[in-house]
Biotite code that builds the C-alpha atoms (Angstrom):
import biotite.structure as struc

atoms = struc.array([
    struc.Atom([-11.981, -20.455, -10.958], chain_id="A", res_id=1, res_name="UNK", atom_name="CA", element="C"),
    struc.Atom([-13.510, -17.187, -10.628], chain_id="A", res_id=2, res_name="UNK", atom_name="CA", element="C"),
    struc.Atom([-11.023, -14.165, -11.902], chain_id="A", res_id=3, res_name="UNK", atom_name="CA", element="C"),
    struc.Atom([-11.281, -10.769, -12.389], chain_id="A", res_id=4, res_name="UNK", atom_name="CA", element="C"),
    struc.Atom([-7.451, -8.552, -13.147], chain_id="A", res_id=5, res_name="UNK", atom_name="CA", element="C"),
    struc.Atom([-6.836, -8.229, -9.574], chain_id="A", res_id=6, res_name="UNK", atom_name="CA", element="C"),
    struc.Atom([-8.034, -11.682, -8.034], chain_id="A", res_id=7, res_name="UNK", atom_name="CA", element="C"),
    struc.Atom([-8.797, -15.104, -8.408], chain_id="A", res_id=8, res_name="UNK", atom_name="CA", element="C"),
    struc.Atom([-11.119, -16.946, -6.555], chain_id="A", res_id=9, res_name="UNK", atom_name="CA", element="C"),
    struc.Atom([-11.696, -20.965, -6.052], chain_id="A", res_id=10, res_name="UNK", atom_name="CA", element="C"),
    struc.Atom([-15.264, -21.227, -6.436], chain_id="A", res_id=11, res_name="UNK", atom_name="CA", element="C"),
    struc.Atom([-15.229, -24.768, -4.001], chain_id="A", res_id=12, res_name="UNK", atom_name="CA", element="C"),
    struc.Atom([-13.564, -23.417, -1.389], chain_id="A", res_id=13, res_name="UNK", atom_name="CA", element="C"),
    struc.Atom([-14.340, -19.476, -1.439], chain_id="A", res_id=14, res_name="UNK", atom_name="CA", element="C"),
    struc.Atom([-10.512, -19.011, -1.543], chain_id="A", res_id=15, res_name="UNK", atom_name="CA", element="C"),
    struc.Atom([-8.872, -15.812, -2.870], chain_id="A", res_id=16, res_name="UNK", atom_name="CA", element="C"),
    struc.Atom([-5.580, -14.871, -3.788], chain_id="A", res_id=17, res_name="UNK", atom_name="CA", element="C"),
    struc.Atom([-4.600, -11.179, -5.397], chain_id="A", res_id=18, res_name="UNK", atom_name="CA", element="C"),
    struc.Atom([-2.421, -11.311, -8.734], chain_id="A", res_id=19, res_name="UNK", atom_name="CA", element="C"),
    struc.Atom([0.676, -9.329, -9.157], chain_id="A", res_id=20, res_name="UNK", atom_name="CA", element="C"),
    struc.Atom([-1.614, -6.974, -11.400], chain_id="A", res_id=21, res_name="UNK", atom_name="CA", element="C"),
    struc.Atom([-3.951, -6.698, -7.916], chain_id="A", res_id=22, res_name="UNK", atom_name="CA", element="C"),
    struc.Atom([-1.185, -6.647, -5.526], chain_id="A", res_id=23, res_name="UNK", atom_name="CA", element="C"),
    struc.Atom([0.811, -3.789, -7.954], chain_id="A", res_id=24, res_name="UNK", atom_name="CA", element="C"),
    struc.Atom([-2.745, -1.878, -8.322], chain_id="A", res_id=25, res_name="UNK", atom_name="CA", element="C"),
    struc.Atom([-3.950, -2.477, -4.592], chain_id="A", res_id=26, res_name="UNK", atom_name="CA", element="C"),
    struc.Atom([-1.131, -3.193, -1.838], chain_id="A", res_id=27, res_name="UNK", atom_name="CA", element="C"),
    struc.Atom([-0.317, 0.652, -1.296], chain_id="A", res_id=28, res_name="UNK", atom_name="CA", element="C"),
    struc.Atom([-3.464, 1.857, -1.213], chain_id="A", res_id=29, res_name="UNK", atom_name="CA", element="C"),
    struc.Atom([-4.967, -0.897, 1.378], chain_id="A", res_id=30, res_name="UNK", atom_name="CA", element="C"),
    struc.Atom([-1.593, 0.111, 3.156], chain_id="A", res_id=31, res_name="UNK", atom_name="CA", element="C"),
    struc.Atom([-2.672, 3.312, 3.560], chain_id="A", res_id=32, res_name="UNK", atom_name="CA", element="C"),
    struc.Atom([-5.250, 2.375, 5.920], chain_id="A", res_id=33, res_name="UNK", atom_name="CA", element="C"),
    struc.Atom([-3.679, -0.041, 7.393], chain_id="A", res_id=34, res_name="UNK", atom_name="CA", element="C"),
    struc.Atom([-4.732, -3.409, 5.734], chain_id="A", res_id=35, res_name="UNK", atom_name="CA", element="C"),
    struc.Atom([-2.311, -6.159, 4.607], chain_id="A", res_id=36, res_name="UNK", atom_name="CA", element="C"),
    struc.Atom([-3.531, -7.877, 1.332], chain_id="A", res_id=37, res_name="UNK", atom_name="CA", element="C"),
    struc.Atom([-1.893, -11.345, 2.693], chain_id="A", res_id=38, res_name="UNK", atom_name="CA", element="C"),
    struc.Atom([-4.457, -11.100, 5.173], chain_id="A", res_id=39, res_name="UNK", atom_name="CA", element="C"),
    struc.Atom([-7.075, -11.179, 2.607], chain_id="A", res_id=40, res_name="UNK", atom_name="CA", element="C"),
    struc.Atom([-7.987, -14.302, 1.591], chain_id="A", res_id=41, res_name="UNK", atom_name="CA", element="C"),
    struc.Atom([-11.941, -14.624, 0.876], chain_id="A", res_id=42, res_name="UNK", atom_name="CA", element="C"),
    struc.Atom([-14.088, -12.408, -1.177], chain_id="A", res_id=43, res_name="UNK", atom_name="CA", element="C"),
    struc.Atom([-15.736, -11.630, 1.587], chain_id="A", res_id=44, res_name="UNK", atom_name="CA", element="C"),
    struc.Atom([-12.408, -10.104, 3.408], chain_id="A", res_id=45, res_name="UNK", atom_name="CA", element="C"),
    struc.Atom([-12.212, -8.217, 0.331], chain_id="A", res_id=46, res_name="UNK", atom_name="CA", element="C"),
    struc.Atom([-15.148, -6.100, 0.209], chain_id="A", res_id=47, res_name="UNK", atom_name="CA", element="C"),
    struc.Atom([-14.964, -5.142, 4.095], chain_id="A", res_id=48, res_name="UNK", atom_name="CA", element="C"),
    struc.Atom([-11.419, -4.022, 3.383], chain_id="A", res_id=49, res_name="UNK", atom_name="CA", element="C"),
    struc.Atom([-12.184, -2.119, -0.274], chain_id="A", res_id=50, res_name="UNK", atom_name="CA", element="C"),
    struc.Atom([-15.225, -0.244, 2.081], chain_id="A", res_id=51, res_name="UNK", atom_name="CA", element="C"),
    struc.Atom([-12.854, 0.465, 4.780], chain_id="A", res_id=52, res_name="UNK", atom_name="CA", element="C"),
    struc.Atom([-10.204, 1.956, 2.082], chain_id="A", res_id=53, res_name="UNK", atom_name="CA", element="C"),
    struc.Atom([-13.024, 3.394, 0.436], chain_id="A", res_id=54, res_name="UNK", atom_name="CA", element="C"),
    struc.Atom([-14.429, 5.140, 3.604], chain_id="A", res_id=55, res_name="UNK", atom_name="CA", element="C"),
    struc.Atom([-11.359, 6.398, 4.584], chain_id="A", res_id=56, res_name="UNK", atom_name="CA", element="C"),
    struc.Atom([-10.108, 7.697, 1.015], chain_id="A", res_id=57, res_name="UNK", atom_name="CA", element="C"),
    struc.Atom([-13.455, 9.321, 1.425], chain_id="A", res_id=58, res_name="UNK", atom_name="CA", element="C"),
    struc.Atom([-12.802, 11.032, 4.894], chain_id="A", res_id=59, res_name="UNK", atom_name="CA", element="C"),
    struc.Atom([-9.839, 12.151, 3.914], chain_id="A", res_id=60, res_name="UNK", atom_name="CA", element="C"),
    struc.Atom([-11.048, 14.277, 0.961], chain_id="A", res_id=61, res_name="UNK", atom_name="CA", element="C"),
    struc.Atom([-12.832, 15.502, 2.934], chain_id="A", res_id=62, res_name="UNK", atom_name="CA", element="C"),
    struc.Atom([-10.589, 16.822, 4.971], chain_id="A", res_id=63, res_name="UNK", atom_name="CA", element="C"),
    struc.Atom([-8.879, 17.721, 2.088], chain_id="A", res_id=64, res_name="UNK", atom_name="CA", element="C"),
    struc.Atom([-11.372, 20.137, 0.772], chain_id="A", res_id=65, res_name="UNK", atom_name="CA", element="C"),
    struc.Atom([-12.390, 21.447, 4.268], chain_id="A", res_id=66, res_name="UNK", atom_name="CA", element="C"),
    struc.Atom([-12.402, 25.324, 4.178], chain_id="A", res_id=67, res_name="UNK", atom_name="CA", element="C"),
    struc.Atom([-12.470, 25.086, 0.536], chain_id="A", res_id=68, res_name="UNK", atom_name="CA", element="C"),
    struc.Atom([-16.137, 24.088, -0.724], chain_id="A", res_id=69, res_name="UNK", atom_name="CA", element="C"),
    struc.Atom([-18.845, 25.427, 1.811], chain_id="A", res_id=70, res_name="UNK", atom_name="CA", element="C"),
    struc.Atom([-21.301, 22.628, 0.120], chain_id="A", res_id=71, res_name="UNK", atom_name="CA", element="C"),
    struc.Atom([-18.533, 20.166, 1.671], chain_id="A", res_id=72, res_name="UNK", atom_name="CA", element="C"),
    struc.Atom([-18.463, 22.169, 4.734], chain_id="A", res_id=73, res_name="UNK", atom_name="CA", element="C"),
    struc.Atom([-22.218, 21.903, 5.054], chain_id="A", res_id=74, res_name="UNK", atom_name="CA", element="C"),
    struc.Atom([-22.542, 18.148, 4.526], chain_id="A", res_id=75, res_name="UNK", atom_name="CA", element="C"),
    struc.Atom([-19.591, 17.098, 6.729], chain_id="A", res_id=76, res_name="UNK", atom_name="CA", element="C"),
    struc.Atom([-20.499, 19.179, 9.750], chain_id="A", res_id=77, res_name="UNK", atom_name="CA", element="C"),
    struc.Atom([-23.984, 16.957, 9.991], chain_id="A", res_id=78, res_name="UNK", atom_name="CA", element="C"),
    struc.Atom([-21.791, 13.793, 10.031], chain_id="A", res_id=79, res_name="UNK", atom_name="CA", element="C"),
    struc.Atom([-19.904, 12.539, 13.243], chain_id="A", res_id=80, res_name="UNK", atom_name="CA", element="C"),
    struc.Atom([-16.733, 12.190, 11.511], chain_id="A", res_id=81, res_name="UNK", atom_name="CA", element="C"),
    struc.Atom([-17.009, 15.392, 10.075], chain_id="A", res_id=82, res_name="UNK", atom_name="CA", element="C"),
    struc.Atom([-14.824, 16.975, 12.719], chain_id="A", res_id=83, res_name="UNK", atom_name="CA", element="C"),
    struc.Atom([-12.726, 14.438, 13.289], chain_id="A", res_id=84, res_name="UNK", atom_name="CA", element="C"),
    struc.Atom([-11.116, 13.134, 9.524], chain_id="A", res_id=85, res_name="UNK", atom_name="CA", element="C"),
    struc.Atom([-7.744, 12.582, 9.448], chain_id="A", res_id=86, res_name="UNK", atom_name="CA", element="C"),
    struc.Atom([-5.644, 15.540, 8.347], chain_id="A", res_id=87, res_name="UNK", atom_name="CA", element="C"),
    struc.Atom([-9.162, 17.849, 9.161], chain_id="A", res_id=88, res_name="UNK", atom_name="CA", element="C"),
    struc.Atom([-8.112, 21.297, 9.731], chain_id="A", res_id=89, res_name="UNK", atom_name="CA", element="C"),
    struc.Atom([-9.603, 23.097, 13.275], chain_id="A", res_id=90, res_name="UNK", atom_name="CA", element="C"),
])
């Protein structure tokens, strides 16, 4: 089987299951926004969900820092989202 701490893979059927370590490190944050680790169950799942938390973490420090670092300012305003990340400020 395939393992890493926060996973463990069957290698014959593509099957993955999170450990308590993965489910104690993970489950919050892929709460967050708004993804259920029981509904993970293939490595592929897994890294669409880790880029969605990932984009979204990123979006929302962001937003965080908006008004606070004109380099940020600068950057975000060229993207779509840039506007429109959760918690943004007007």
């Amino acid at each position: 089987m395939g393992h890493s701490h926060d996973f463990l893979t069957d290698p014959s059927t593509g099957r993955l299951r999170f450990t308590a370590t993965g489910r104690d490190a993970l489950e919050a944050r892929f709460a967050r926004a708004g993804i259920d680790l029981q509904q993970i169950d293939t490595l592929a799942k897994a890294r669409s969900a880790a880029a969605q938390v990932s984009h979204q973490e990123l979006l929302a420090l962001a937003a965080l820092m908006k008004g606070h670092d004109p380099v940020i300012d600068q950057v975000m305003a060229g993207r779509p989202e840039g506007d429109h990340a959760p918690g943004a400020r007007p």
